[in-house]
C-alpha positions, -999 to 999 in steps of 0.1 A, spaced: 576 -260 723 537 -259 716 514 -233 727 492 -251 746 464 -226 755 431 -240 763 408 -233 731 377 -210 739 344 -225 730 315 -205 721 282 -213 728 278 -238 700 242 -251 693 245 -289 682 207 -295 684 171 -274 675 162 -289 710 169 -273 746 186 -300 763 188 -285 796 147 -279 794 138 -316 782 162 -326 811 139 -310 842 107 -326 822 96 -347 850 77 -377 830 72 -407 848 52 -438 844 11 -435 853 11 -398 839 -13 -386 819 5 -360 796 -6 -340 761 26 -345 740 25 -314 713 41 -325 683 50 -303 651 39 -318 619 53 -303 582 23 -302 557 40 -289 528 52 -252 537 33 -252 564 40 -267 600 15 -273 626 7 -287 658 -9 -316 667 -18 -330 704 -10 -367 713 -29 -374 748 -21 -407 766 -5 -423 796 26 -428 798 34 -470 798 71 -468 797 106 -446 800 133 -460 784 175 -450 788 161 -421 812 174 -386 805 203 -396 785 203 -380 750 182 -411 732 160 -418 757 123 -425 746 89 -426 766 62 -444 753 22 -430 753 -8 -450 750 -42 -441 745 -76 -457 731 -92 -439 697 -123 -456 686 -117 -483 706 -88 -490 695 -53 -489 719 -31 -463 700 6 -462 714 34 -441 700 71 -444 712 85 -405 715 122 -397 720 128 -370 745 152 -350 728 134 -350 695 134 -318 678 96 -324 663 84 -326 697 73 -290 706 59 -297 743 56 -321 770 24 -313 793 19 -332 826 -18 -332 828 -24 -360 855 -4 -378 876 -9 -415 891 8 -435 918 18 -468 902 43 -494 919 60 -508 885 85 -487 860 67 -508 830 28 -504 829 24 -532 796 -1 -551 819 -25 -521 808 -26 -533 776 -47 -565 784 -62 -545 813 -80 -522 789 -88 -551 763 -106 -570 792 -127 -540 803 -136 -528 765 -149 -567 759 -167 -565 791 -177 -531 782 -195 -545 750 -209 -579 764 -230 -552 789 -242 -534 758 -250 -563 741 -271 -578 767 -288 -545 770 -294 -540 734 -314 -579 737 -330 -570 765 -342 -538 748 -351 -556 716 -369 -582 744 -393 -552 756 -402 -533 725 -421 -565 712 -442 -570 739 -450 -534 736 -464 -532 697 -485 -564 708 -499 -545 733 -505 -516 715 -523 -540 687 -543 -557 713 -556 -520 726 -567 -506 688 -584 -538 685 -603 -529 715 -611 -493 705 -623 -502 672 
């Protein structure tokens, strides 16, 4: 007859990543978080801050979930999809947090493009209204050195 012990496992380490950690990160939609990523320049690794709201969390906490993080550079929308458990990710910072009633926040995509082209309709209509009032200005000031002279 087998020996049918049960086998002892040690604490085997199948991942770079603390599973247990990334678990109690508490990400949700409508955050506004600092994702700390490590980046490999040659020999050297560093790390490098990704700042954005959170739009979307996809498959949860299971082991290939991802959370996706928007943010506007230059005015231009910037989104990057992160998996939770990756090992390049070196932290996950909460640094706001917002009530929002859906899971998906993708509406904020054509939110933000409507505000940036209202955004530069007002400039422009300032910048005419600028360029509007200087003229008047040097004829006045011609008008008055006529005077003096």
């Amino acid at each position: 007859m087998l020996n049918c012990q049960p086998m002892e496992f040690k604490n085997i380490k199948l991942s770079p990543v603390d599973t247990e950690a990334r678990k109690k990160v508490d990400v949700r939609p409508g955050d506004t978080v600092r994702v700390m990523q490590k980046i490999k320049e040659g020999e050297k690794t560093r790390l490098q801050a990704f700042e954005g709201i959170i739009l979307a969390i996809k498959h949860g906490k299971e082991i290939g979930g991802t959370f996706t993080v928007r943010k506007v550079v230059d005015s231009v929308g910037v989104e990057r999809i992160f998996p939770l458990f990756s090992p390049s990710i070196d932290s996950i910072d909460v640094l706001k947090r917002a009530k929002v009633r859906r899971a998906k926040l993708y509406y904020i995509r054509e939110k933000a493009t409507k505000e940036l082209k209202r955004h530069m309709k007002n400039e422009i209509i300032q910048v005419r209204k600028e360029s509007s009032d200087v003229a008047p200005k040097k004829e006045k000031i011609a008008e008055v050195e006529k005077v003096t002279e």
